[in-house]
Residue frames relative to the residue before (quaternion, step in Angstrom):
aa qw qx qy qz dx dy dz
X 1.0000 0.0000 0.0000 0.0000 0.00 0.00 0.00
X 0.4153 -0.6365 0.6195 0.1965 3.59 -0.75 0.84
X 0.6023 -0.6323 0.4515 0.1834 3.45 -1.32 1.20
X 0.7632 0.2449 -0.3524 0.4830 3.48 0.45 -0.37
X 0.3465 0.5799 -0.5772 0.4589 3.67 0.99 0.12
X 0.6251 0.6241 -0.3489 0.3132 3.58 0.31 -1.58
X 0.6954 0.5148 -0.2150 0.4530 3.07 0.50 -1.91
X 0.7382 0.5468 -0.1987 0.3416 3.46 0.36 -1.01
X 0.6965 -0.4865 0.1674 0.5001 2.98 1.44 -0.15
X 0.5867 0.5904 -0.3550 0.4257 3.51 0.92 -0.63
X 0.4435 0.6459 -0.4495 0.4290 3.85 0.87 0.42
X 0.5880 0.4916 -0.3877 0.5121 3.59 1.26 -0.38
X 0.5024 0.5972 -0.4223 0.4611 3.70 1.15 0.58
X 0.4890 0.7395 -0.1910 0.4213 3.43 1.65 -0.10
X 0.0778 -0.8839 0.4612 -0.0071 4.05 0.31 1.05
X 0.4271 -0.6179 0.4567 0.4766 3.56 -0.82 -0.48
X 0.6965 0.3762 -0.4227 0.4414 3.69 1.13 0.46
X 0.3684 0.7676 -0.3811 0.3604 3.03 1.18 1.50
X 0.0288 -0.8339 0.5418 0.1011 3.40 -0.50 0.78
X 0.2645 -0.8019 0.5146 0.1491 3.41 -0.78 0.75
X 0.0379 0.7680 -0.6231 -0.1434 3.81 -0.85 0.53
X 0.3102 -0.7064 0.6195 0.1449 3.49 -1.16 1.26
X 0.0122 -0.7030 0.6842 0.1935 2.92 -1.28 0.47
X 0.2101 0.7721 -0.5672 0.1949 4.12 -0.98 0.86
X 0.3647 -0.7737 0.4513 0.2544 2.97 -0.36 1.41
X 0.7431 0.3733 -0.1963 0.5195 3.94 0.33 -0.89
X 0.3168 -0.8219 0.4599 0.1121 3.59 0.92 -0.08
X 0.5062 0.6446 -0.3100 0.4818 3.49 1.86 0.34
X 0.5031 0.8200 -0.2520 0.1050 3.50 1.31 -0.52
X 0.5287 -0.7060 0.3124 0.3528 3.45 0.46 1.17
X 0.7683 0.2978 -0.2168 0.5234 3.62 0.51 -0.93
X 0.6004 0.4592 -0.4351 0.4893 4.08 0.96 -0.06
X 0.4055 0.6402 -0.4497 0.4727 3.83 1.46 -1.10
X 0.7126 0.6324 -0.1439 0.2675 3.28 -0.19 -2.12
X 0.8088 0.3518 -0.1846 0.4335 3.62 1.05 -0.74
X 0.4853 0.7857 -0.2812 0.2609 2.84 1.67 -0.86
X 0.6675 0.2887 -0.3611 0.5837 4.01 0.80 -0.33
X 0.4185 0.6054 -0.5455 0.4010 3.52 0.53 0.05
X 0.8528 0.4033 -0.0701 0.3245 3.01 0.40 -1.79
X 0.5568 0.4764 -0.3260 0.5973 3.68 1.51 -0.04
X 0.5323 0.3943 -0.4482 0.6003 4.10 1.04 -0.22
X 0.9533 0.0702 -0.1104 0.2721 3.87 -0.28 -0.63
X 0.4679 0.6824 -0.2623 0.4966 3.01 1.26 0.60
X 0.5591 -0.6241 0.4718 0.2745 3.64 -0.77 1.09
X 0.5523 -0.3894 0.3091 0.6692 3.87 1.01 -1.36
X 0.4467 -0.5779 0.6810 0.0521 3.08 -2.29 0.04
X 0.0177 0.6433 -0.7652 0.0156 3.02 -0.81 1.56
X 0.3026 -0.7282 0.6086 0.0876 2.89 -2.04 0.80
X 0.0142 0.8003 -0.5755 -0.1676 3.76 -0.64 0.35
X 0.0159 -0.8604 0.4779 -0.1762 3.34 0.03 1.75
X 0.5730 -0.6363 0.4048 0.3210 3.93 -0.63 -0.14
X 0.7014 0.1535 -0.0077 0.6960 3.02 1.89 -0.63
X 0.1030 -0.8007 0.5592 0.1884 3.35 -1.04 0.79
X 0.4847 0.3843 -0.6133 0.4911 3.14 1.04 1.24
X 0.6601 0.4180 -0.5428 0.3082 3.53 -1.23 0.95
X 0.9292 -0.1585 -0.0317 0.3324 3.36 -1.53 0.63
X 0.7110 0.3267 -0.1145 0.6120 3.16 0.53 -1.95
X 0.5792 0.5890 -0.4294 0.3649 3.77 0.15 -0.63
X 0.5297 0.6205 -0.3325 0.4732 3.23 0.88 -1.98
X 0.9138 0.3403 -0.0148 0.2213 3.54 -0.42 -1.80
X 0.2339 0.7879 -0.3574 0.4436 3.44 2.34 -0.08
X 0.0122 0.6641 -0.6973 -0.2696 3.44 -1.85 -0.16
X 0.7285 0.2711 -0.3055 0.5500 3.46 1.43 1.29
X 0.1097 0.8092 -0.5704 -0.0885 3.60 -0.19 0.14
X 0.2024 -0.6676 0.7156 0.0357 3.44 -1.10 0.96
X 0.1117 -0.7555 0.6433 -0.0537 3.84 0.19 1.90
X 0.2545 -0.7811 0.5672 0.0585 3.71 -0.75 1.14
X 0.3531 -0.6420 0.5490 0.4023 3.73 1.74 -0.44
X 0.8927 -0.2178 0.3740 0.1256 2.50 -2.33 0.60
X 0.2630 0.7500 -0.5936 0.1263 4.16 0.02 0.96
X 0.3264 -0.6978 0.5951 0.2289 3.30 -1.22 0.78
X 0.2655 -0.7911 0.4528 0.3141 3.89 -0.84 0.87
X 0.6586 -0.5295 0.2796 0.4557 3.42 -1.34 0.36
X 0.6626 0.5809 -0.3461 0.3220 3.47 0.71 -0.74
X 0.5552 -0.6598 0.3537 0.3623 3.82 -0.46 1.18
X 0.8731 0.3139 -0.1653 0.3344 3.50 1.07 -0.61
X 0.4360 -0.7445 0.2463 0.4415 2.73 2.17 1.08
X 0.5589 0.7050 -0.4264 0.0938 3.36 0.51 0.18
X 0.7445 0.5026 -0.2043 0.3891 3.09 1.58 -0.66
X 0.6257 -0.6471 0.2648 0.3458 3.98 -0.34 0.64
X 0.5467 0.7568 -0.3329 0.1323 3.33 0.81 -0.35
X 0.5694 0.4674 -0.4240 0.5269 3.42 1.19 -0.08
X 0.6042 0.7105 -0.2485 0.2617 3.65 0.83 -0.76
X 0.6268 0.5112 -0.0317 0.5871 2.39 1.31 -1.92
X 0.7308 0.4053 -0.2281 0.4997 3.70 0.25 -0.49
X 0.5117 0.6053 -0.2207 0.5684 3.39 1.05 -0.22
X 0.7266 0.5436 -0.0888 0.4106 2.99 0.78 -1.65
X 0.5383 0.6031 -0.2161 0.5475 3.31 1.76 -1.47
C-alpha cells in the first residue's frame, strides 16, 4: 500500500493479523514516519528494509533487513534505482 493512499484512508484495511513490511531507503520519510504508531497499535509487527537500522522506521521495526550504505545511479542521487533494486 502506498503511504498516502494509507493516510487517505485506506489504512482502515489494516488488522491485527497484519504484518507490514516497509521498504525506505532513509527511513526519514514523512508519510512512512506518520504511520508508524498506527502501525504498532494494529498491526501484528513491522519489518523494515532500510539502509540503516539506525533511523526512524528501523528504530520502531521488530525486524530490520539494513542493506548498508548504496550510492544511486542517477548523478544527482535523486532517483531510486540503486535502492530500489537493492531493495528487490
Amino acid at each position: 500500500m502506498h503511504p498516502a493512499e494509507a493516510i487517505h484512508g485506506d489504512y482502515g484495511k489494516f488488522g491485527p493479523d497484519d504484518l507490514v513490511l516497509m521498504l525506505t531507503n532513509s527511513g526519514e520519510t514523512e508519510e512512512l514516519v506518520r504511520m508508524l504508531d498506527s502501525i504498532r497499535r494494529t498491526c501484528r509487527g513491522l519489518i523494515a528494509i532500510t539502509s540503516s537500522a539506525d533511523n526512524t522506521v528501523a528504530r520502531a521495526a521488530d525486524l530490520v533487513l539494513d542493506y548498508g550504505k548504496v550510492t544511486e545511479a542517477c548523478p544527482l542521487g535523486l532517483a531510486p534505482s540503486t535502492s530500489t533494486t537493492v531493495m528487490l
